[in-house]
ChimeraX commands (.cxc) that place a marker at each C-alpha (Angstrom):
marker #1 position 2.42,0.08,15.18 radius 0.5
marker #1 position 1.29,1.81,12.06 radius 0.5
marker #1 position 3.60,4.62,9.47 radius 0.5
marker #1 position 3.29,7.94,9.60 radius 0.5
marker #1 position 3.58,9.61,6.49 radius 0.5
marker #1 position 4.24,12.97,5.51 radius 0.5
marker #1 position 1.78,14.72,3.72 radius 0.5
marker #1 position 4.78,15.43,0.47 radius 0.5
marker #1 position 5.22,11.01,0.58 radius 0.5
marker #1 position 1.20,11.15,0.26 radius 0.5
marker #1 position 1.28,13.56,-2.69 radius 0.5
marker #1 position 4.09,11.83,-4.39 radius 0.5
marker #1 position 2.53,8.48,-3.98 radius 0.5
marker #1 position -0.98,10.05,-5.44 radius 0.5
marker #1 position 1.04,11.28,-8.48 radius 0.5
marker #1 position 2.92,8.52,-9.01 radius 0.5
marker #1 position -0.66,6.77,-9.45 radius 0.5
marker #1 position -2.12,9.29,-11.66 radius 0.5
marker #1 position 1.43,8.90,-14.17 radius 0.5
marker #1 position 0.78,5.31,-14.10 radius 0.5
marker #1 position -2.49,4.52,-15.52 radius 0.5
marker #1 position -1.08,1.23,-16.62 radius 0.5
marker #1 position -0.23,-0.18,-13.30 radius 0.5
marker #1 position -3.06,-1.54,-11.00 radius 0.5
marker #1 position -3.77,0.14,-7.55 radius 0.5
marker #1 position -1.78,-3.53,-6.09 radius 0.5
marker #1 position 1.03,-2.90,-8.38 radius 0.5
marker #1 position 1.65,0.79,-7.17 radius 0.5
marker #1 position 0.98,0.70,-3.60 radius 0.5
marker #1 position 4.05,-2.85,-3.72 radius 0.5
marker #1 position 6.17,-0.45,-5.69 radius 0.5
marker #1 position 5.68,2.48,-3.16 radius 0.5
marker #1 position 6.24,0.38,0.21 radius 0.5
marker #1 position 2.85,1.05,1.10 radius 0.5
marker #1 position -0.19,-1.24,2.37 radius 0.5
marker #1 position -2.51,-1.46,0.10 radius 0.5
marker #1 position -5.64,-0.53,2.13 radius 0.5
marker #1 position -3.42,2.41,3.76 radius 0.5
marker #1 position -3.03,3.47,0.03 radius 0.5
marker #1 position -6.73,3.00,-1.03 radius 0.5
marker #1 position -8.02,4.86,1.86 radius 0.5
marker #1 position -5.91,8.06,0.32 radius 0.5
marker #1 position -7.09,7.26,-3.21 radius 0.5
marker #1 position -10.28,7.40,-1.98 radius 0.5
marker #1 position -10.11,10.37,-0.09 radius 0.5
marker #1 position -8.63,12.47,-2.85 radius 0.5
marker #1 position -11.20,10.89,-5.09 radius 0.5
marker #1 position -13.74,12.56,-3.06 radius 0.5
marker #1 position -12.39,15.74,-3.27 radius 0.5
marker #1 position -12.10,14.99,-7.41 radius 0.5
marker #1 position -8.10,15.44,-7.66 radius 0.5
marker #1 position -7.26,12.22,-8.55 radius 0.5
marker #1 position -8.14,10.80,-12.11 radius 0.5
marker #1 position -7.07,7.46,-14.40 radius 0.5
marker #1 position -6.68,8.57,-17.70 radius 0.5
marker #1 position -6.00,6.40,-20.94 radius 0.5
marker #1 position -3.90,7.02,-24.09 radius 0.5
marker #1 position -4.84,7.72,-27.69 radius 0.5
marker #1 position -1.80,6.21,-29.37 radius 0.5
marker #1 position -1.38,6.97,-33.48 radius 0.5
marker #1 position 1.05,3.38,-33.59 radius 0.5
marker #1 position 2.66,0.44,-31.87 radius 0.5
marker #1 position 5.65,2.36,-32.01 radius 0.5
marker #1 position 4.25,5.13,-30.26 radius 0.5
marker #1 position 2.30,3.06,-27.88 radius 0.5
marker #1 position 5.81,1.21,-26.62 radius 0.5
marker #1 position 7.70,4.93,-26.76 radius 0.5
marker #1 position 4.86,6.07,-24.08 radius 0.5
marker #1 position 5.08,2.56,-22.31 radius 0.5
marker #1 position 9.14,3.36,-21.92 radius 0.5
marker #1 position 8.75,6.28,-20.99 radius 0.5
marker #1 position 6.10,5.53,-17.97 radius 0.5
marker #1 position 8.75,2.59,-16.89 radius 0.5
marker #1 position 11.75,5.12,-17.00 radius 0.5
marker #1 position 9.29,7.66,-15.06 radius 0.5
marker #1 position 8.18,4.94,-12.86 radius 0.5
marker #1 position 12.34,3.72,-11.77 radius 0.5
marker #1 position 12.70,7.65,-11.25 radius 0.5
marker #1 position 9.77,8.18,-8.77 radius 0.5
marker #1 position 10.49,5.02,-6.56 radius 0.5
marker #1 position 14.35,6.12,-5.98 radius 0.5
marker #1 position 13.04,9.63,-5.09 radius 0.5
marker #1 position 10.63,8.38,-2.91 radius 0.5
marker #1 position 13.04,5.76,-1.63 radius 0.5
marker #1 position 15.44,8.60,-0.98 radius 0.5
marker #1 position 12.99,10.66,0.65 radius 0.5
marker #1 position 12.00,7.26,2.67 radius 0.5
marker #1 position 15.47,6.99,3.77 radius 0.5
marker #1 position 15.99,11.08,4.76 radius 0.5
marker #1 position 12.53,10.83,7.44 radius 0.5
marker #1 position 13.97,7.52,9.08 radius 0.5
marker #1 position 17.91,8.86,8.97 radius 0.5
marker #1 position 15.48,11.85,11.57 radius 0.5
marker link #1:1,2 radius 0.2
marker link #1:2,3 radius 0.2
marker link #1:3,4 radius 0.2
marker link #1:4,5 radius 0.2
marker link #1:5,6 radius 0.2
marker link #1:6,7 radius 0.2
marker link #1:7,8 radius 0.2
marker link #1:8,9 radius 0.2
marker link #1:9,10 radius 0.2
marker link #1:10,11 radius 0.2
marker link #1:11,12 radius 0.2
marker link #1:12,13 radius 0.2
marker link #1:13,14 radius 0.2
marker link #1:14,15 radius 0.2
marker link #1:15,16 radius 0.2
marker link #1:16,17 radius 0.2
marker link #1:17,18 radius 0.2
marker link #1:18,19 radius 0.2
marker link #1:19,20 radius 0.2
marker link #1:20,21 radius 0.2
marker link #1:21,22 radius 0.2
marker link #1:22,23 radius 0.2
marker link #1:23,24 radius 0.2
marker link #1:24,25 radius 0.2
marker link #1:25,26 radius 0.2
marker link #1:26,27 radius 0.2
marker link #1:27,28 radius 0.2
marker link #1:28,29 radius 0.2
marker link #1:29,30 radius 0.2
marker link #1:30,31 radius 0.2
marker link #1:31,32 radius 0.2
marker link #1:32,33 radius 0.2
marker link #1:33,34 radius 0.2
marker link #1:34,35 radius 0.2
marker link #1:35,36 radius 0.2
marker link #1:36,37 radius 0.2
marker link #1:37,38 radius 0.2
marker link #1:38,39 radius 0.2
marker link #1:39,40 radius 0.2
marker link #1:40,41 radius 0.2
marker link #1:41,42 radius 0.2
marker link #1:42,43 radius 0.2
marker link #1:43,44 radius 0.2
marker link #1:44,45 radius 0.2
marker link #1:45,46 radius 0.2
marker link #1:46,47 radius 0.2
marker link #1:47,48 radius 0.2
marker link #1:48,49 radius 0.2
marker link #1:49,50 radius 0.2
marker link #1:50,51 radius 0.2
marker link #1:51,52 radius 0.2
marker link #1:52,53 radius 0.2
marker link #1:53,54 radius 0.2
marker link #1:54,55 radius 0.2
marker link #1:55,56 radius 0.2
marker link #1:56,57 radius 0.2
marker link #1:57,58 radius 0.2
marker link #1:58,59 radius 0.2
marker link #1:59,60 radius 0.2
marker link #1:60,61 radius 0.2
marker link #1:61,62 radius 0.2
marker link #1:62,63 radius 0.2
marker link #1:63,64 radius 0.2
marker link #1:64,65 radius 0.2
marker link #1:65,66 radius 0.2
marker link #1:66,67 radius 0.2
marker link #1:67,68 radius 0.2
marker link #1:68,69 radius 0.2
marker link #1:69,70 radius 0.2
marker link #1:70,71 radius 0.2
marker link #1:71,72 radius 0.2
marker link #1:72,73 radius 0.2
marker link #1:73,74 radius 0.2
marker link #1:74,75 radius 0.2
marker link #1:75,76 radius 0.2
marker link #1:76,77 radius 0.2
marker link #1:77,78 radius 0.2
marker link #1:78,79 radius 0.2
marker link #1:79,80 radius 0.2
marker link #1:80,81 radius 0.2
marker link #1:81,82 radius 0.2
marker link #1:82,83 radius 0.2
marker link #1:83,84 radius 0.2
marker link #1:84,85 radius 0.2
marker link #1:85,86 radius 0.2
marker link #1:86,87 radius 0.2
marker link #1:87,88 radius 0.2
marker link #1:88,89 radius 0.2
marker link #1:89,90 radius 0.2
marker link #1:90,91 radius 0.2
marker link #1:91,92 radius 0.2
marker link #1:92,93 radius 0.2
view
């Protein structure tokens, strides 16, 4: 039996990739729940339509480089416990 997911988990799970440059496409699908090929498929697919880009960072220090690295972690505990949440609100239907 495979998930259904709605089409805001999709877009959340898409952003969550794009604000995490750092983390492979492995390393985001484990922290989202979702299979991997399930999760390349939409990469893909929004690839093709060109909304979905990889970007790096220009960083001026180390200090600035680990503020921005912080600051993706923090962003990164936020979006998996309002996914999560979300998660828990479609099987609580």
């Amino acid at each position: 039996m495979s998930k259904r997911y709605s089409k805001q988990f999709k877009e959340d799970a898409l952003l969550y990739v794009q604000e995490h440059p750092d983390l492979s496409i492995s390393q985001c699908a484990r922290n989202l729940g979702i299979n991997e090929n399930t999760f390349r498929t939409w990469l893909r697919l929004e690839r093709e339509r060109g909304e979905v880009h990889r970007g790096s960072g220009n960083f001026s220090s180390d200090e600035a480089k680990e503020n921005a690295r912080l600051k993706r972690e923090v962003q990164d505990l936020q979006d998996a416990l309002r996914i999560l949440k979300k998660a828990i609100g479609i099987l609580n239907n």
